[in-house]
mmCIF file of the N, C-alpha and C atoms, coordinates in Angstrom:
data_MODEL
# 
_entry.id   MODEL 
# 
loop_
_atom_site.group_PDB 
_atom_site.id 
_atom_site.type_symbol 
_atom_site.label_atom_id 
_atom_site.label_alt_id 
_atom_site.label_comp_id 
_atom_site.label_asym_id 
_atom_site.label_entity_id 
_atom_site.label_seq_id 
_atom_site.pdbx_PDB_ins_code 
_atom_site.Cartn_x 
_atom_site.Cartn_y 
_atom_site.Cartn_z 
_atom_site.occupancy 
_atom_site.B_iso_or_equiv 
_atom_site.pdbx_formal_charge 
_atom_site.auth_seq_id 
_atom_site.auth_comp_id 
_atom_site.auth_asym_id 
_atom_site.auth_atom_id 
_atom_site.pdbx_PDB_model_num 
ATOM 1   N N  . UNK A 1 1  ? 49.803 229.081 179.105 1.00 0.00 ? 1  UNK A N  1 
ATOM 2   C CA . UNK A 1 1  ? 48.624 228.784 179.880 1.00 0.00 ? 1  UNK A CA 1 
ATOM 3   C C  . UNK A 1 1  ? 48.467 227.269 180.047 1.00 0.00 ? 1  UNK A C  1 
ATOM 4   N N  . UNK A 1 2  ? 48.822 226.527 179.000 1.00 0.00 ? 2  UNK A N  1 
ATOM 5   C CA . UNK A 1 2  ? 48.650 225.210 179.071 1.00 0.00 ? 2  UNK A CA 1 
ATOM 6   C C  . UNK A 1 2  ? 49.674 224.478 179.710 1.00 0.00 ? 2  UNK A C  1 
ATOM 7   N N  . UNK A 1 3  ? 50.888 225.111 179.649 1.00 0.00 ? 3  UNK A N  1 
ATOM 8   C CA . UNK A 1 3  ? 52.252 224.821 180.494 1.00 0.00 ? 3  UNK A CA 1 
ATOM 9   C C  . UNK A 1 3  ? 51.352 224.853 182.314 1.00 0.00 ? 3  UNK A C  1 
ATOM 10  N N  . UNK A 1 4  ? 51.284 225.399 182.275 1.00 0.00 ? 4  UNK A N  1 
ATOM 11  C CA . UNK A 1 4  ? 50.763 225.892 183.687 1.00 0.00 ? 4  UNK A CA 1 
ATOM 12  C C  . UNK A 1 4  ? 49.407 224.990 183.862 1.00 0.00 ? 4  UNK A C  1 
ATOM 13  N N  . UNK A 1 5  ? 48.761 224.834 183.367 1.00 0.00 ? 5  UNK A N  1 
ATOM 14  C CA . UNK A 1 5  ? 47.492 224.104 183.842 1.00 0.00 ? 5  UNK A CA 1 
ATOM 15  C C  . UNK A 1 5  ? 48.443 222.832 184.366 1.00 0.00 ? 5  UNK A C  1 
ATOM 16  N N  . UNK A 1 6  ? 48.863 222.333 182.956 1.00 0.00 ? 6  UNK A N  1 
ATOM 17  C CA . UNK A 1 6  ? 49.854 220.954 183.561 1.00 0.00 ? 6  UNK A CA 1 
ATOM 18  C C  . UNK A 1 6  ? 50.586 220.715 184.905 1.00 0.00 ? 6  UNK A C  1 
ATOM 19  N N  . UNK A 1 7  ? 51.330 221.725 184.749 1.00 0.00 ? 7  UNK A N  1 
ATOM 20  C CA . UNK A 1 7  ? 51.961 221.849 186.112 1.00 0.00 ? 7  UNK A CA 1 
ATOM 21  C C  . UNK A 1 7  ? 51.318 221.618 187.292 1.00 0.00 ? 7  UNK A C  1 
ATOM 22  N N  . UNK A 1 8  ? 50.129 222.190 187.439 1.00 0.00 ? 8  UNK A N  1 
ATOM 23  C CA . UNK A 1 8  ? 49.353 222.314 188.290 1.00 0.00 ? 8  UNK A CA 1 
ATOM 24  C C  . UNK A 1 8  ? 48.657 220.826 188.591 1.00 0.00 ? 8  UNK A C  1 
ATOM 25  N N  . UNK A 1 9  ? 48.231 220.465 187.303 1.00 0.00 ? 9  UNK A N  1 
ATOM 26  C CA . UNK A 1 9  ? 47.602 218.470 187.360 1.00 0.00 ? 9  UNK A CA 1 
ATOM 27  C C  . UNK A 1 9  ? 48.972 218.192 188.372 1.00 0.00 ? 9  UNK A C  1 
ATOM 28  N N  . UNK A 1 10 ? 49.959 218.024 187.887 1.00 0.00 ? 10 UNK A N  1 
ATOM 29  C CA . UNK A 1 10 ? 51.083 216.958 188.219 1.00 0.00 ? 10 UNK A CA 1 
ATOM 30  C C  . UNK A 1 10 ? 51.121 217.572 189.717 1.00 0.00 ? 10 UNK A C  1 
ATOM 31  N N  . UNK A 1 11 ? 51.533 218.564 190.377 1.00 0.00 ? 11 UNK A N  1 
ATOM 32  C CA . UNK A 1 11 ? 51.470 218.879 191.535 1.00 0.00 ? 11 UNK A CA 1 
ATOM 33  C C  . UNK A 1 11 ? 50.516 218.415 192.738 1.00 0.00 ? 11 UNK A C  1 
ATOM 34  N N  . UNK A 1 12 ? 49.072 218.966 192.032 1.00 0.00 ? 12 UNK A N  1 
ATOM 35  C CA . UNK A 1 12 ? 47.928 217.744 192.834 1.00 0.00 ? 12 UNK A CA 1 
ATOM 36  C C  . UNK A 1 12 ? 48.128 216.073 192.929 1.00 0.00 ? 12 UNK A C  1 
ATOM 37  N N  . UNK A 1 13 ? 48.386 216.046 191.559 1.00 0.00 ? 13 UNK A N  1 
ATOM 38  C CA . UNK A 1 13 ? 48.948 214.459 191.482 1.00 0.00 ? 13 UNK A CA 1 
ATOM 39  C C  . UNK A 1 13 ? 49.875 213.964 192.796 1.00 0.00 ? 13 UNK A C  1 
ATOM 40  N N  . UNK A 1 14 ? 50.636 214.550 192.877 1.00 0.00 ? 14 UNK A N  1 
ATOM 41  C CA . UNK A 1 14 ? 52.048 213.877 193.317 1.00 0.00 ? 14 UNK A CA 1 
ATOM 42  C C  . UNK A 1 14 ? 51.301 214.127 195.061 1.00 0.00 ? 14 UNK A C  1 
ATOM 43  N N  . UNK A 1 15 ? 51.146 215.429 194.894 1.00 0.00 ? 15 UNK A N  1 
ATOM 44  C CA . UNK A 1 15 ? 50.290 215.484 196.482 1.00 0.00 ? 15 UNK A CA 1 
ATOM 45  C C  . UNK A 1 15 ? 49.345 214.376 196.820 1.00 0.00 ? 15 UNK A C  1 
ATOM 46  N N  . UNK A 1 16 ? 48.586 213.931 195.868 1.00 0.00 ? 16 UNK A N  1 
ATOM 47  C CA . UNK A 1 16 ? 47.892 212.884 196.014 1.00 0.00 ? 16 UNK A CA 1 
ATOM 48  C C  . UNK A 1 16 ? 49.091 211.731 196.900 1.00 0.00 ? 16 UNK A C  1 
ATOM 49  N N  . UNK A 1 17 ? 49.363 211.122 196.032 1.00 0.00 ? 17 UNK A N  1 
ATOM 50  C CA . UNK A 1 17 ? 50.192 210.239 196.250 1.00 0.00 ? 17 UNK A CA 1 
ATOM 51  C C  . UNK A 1 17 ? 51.054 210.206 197.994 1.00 0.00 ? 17 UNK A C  1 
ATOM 52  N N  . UNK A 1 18 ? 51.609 211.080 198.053 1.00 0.00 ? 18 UNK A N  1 
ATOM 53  C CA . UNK A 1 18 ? 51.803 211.264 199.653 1.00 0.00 ? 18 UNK A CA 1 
ATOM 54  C C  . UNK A 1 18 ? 50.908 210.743 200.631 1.00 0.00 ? 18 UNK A C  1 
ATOM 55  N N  . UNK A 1 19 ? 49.523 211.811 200.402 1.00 0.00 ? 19 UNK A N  1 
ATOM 56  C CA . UNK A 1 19 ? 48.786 211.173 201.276 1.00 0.00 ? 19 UNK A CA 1 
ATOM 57  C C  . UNK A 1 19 ? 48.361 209.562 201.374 1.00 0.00 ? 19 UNK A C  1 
ATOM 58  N N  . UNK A 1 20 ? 48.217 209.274 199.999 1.00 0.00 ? 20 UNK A N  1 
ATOM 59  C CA . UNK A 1 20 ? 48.116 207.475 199.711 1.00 0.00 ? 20 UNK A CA 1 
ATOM 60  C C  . UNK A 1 20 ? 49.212 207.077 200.584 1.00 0.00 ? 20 UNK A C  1 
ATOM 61  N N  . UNK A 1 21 ? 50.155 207.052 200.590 1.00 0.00 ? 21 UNK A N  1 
ATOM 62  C CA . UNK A 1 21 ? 51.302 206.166 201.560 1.00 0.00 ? 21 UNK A CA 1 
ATOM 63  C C  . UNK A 1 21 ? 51.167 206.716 202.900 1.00 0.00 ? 21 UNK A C  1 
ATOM 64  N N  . UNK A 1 22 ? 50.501 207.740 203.465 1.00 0.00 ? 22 UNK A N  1 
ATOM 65  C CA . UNK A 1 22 ? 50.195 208.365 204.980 1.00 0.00 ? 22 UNK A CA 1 
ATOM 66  C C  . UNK A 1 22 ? 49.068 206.934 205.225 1.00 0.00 ? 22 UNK A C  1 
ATOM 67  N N  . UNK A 1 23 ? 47.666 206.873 204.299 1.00 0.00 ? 23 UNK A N  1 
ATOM 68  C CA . UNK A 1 23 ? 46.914 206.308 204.766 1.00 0.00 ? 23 UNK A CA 1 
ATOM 69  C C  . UNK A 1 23 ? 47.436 204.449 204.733 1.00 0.00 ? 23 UNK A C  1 
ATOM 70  N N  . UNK A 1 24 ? 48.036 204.164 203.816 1.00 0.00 ? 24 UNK A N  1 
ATOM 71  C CA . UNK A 1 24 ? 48.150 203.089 203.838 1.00 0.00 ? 24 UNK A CA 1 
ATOM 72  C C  . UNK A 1 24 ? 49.370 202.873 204.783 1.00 0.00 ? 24 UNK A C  1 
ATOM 73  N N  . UNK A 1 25 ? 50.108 203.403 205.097 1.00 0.00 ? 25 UNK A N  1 
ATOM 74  C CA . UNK A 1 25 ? 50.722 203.383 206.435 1.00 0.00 ? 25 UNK A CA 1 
ATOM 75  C C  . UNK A 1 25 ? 49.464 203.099 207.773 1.00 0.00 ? 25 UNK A C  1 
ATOM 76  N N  . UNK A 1 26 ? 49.307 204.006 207.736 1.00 0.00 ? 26 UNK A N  1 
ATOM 77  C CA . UNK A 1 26 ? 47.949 203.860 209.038 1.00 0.00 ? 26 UNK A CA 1 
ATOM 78  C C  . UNK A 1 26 ? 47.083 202.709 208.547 1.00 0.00 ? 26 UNK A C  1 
ATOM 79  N N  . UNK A 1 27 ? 46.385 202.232 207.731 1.00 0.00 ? 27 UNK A N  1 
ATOM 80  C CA . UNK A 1 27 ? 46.032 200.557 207.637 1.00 0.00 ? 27 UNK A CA 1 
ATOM 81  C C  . UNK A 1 27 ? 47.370 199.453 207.855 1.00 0.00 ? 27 UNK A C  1 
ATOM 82  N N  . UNK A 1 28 ? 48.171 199.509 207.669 1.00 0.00 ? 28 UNK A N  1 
ATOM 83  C CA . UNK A 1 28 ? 49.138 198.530 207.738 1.00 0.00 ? 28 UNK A CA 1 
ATOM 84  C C  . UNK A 1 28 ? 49.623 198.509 209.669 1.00 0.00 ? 28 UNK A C  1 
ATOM 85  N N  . UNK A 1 29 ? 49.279 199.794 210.007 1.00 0.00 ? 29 UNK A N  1 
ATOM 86  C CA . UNK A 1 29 ? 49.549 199.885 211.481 1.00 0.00 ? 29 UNK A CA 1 
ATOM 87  C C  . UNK A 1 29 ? 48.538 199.309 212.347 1.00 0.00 ? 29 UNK A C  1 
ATOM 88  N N  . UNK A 1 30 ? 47.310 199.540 211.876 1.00 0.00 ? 30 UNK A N  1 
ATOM 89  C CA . UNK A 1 30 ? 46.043 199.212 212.557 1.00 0.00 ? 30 UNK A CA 1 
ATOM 90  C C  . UNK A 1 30 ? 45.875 197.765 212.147 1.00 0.00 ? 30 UNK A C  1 
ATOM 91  N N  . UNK A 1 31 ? 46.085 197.048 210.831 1.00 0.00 ? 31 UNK A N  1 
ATOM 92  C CA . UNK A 1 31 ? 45.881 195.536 211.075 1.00 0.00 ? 31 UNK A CA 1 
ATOM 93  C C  . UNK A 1 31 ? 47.349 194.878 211.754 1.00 0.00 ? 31 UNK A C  1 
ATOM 94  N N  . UNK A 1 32 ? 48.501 195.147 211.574 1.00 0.00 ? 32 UNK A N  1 
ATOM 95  C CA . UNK A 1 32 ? 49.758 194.639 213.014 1.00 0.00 ? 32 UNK A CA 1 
ATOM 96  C C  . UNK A 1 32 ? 49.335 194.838 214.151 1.00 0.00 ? 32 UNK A C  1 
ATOM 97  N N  . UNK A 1 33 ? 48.406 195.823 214.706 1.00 0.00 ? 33 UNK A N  1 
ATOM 98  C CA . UNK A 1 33 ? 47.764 195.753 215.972 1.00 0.00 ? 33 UNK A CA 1 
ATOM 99  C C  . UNK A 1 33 ? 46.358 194.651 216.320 1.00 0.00 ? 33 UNK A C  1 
ATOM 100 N N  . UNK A 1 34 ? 45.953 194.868 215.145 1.00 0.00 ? 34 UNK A N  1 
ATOM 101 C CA . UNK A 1 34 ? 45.298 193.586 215.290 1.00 0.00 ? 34 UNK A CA 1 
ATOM 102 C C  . UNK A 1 34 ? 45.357 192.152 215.403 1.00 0.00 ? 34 UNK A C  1 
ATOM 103 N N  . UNK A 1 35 ? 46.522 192.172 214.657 1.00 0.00 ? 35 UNK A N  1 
ATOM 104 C CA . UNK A 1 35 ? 47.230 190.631 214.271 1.00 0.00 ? 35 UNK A CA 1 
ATOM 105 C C  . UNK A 1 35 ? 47.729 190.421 215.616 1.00 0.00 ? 35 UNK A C  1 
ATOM 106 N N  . UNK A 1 36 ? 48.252 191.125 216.438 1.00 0.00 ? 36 UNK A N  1 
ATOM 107 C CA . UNK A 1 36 ? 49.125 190.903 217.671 1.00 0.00 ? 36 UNK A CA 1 
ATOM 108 C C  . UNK A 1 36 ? 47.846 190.903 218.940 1.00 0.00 ? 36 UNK A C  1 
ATOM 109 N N  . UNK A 1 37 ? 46.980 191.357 219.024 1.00 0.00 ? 37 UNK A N  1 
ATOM 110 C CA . UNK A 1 37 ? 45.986 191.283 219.953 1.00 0.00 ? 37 UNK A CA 1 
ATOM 111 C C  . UNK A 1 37 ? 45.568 189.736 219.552 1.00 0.00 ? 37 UNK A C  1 
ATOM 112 N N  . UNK A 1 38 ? 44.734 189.644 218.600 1.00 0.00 ? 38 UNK A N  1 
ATOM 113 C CA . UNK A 1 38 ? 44.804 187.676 218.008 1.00 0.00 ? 38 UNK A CA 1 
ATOM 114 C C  . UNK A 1 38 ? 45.640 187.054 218.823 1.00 0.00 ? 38 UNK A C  1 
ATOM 115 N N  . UNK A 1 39 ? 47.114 187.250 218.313 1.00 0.00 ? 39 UNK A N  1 
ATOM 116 C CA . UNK A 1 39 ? 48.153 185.986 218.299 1.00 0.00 ? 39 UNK A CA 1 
ATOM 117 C C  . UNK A 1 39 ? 47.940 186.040 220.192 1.00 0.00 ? 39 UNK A C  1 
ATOM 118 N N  . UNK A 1 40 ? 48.156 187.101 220.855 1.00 0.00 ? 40 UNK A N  1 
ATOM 119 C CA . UNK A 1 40 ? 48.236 187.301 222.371 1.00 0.00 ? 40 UNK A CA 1 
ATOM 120 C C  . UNK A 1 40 ? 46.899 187.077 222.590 1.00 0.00 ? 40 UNK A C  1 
ATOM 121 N N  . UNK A 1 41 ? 46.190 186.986 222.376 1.00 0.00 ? 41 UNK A N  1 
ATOM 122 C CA . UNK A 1 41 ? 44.839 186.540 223.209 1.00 0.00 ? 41 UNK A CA 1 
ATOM 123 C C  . UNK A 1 41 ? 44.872 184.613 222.922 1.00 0.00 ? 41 UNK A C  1 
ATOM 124 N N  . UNK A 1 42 ? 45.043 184.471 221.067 1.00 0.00 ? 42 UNK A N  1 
ATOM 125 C CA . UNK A 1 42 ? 44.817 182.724 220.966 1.00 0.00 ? 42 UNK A CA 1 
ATOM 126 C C  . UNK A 1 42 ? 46.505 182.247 221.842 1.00 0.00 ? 42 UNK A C  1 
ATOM 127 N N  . UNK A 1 43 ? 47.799 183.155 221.827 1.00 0.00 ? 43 UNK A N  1 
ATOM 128 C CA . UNK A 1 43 ? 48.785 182.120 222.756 1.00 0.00 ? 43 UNK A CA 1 
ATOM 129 C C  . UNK A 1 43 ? 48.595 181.955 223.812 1.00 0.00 ? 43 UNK A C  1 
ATOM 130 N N  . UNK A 1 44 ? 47.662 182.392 224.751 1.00 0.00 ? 44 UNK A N  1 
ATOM 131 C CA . UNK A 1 44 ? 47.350 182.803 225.970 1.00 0.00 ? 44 UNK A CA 1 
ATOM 132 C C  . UNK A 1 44 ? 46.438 181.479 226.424 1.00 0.00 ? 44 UNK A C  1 
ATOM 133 N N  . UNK A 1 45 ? 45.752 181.392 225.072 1.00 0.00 ? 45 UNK A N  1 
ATOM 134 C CA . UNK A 1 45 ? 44.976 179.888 225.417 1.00 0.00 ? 45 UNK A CA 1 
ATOM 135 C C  . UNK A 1 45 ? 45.835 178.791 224.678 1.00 0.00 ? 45 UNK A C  1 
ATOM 136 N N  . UNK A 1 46 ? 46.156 178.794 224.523 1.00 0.00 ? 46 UNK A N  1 
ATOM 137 C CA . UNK A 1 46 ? 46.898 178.031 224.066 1.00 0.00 ? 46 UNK A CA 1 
ATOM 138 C C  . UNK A 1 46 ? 47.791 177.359 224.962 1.00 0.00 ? 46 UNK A C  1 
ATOM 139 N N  . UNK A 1 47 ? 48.284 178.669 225.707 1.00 0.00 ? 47 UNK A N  1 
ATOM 140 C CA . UNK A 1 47 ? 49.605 178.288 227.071 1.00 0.00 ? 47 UNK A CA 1 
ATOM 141 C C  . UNK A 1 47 ? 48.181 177.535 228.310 1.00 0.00 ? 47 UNK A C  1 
ATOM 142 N N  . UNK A 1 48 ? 47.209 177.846 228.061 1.00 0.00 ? 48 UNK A N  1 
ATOM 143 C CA . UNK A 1 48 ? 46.439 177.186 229.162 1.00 0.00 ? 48 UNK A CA 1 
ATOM 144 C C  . UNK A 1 48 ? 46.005 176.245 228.709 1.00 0.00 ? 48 UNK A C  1 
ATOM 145 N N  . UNK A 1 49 ? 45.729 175.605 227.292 1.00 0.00 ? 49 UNK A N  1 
ATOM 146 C CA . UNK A 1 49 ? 45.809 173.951 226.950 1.00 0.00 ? 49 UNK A CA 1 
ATOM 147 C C  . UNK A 1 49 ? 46.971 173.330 227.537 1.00 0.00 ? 49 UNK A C  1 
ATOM 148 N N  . UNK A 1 50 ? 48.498 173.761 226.798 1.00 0.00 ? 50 UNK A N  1 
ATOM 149 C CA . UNK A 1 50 ? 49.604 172.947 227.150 1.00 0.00 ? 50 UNK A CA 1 
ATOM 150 C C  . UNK A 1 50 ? 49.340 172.229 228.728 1.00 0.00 ? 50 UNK A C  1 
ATOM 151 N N  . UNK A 1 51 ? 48.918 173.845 229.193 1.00 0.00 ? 51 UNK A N  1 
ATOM 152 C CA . UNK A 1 51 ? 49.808 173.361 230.897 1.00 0.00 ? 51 UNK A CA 1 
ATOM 153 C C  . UNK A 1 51 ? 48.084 172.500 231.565 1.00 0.00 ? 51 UNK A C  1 
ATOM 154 N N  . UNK A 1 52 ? 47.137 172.153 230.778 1.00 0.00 ? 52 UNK A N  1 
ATOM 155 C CA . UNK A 1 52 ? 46.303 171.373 231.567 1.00 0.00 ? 52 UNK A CA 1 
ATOM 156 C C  . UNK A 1 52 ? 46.508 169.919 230.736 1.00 0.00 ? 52 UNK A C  1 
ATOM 157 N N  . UNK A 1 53 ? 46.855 170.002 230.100 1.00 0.00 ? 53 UNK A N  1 
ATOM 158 C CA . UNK A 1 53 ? 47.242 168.261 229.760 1.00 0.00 ? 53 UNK A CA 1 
ATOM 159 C C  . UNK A 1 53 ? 48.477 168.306 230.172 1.00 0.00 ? 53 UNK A C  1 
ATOM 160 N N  . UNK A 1 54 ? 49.532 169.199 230.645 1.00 0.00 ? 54 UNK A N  1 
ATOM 161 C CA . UNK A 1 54 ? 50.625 168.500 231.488 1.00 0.00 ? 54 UNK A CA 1 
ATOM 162 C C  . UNK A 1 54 ? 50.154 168.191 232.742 1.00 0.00 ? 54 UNK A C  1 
ATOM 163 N N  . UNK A 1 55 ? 49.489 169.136 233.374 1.00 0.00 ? 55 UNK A N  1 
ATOM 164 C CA . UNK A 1 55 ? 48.753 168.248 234.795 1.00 0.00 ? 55 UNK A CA 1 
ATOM 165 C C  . UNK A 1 55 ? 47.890 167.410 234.387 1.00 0.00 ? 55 UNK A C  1 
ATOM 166 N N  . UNK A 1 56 ? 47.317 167.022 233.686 1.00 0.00 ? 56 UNK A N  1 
ATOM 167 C CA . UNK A 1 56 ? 47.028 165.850 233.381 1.00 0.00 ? 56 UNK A CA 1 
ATOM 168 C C  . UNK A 1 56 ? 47.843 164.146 233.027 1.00 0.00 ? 56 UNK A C  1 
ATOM 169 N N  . UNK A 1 57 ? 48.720 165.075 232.775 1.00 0.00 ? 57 UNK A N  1 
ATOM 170 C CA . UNK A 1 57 ? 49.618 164.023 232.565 1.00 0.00 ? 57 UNK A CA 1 
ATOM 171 C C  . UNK A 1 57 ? 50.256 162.967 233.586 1.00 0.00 ? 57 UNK A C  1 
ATOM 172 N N  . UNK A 1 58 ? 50.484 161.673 233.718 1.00 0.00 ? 58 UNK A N  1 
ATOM 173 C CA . UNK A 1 58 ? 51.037 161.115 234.978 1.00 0.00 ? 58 UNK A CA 1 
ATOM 174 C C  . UNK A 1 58 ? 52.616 161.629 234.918 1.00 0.00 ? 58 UNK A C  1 
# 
C-alpha cells in the first residue's frame, strides 16, 4: 500500500515538472517577442536620428 502511494507522489511529481518547462517555455517565448517589438520599434528611431543629422550634415 505504501509502495503504491509512493508511486503515485513521484508520478504527479514528474507530471508536474513537464508542465513547468511547457509554461516556462511560453514565458521565454512571450518576453523574445517582446524584446524584438522594443529593439524594432527603438531601431526604427534610431534609423530616423542617423539619417536626419546626415541631412543635416554639409
Amino acid at each position: 500500500m505504501y509502495v503504491v502511494g509512493v508511486a503515485r507522489l513521484r508520478e504527479a511529481h514528474e507530471g508536474e515538472r513537464g508542465a513547468t518547462a511547457v509554461e516556462y517555455g511560453i514565458m521565454v517565448a512571450l518576453i523574445a517577442a517582446v524584446i524584438i517589438a522594443v529593439v524594432a520599434t527603438i531601431g526604427t528611431k534610431i534609423l530616423a536620428a542617423f539619417n536626419l543629422v546626415n541631412t543635416n550634415l554639409p
